[in-house]
N, C-alpha and C positions, 0 to 999 in steps of 0.2 A: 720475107721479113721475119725475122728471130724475134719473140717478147724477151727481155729481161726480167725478173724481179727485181722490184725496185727494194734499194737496200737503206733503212734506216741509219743514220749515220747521231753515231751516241753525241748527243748536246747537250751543254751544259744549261743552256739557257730554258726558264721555265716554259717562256712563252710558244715554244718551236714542240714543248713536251704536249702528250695527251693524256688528261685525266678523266678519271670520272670522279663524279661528285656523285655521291652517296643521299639523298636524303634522308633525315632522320625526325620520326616522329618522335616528338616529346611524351613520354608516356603520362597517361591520364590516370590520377588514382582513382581508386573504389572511393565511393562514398562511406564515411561510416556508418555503423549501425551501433543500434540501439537498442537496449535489452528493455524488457517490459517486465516488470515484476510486478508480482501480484502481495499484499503484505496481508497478513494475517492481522484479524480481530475477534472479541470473544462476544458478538453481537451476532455476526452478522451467517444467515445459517449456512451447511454445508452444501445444500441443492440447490439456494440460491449460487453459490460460489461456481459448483458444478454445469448449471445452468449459463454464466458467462463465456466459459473457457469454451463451451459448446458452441454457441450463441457469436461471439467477437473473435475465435481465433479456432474455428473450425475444428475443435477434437472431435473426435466420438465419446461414447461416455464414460468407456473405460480410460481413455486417456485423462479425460478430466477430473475421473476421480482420485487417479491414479496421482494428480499434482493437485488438486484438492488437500489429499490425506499432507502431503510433503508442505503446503502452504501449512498446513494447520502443527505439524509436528516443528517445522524448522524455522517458520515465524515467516518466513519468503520462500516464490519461485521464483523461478524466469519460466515465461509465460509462452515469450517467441522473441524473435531477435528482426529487428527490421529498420527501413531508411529511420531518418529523424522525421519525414513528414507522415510515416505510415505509422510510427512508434506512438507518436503526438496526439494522431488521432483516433487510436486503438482508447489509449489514455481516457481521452476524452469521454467517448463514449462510453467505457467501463464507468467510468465516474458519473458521465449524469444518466446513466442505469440505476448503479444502485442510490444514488440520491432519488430519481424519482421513487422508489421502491422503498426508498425510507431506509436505508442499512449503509454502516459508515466504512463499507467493504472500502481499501485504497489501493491504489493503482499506479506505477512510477514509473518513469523510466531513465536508464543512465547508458550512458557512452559505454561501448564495447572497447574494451583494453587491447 
C-alpha cells in the first residue's frame, strides 16, 4: 500500500481555512511617580535638614549635605522620586518630624512629567 500526501486544496471559504489566533496582552502602564521635594526655609537648621535626608530616604551624609547645600542655595530639591503611596508617606513623616522638633522645615510632593 502507497501513502499519498494529502494535498490541500486552496478554499475560498473561511470555515474549511486554519488559523491561529494570537493572543494579546493589553499592556499595563507603570504607575506614576512622584517627586518629593524638600523647600527651603530660613529657620529651620542645616543638620537638622541633613539629619532627615539621612534618617527618611537613606543617604549617607555626604550625600545629604551635598542636597542640603542645593535646598539652601536654590530654595528646592527633589529629595527621591517614588509611587504616590510611598511619596505620600515619605511627606508625612518629614513633616511630623520637624513639627515634633519645632522647625517649619516643608516637604512636597508633585507628579513626575
Amino acid at each position: 500500500m502507497l501513502l499519498q500526501p494529502l494535498m490541500m486544496t486552496d478554499k475560498q471559504d473561511d470555515e474549511d481555512e486554519t488559523s491561529i489566533l494570537l493572543k494579546t496582552r493589553p499592556k499595563t502602564k507603570r504607575p506614576p511617580l512622584y517627586k518629593v521635594l524638600l523647600l527651603n526655609d530660613d529657620y529651620t537648621p542645616m543638620e537638622f535638614v541633613v539629619h532627615v535626608l539621612e534618617r527618611f530616604f537613606n543617604m549617607t551624609h555626604a550625600q545629604a549635605f551635598e542636597v542640603m547645600l542645593t535646598v539652601h542655595k536654590k530654595g528646592v530639591a527633589v529629595v527621591g522620586v517614588f509611587s504616590h503611596e510611598i511619596a505620600e508617606t515619605k511627606v508625612g513623616q518629614v513633616m511630623d518630624f520637624a513639627r515634633r522638633h519645632q522647625h517649619p522645615l516643608q516637604c512636597t510632593m508633585e507628579k513626575e512629567e
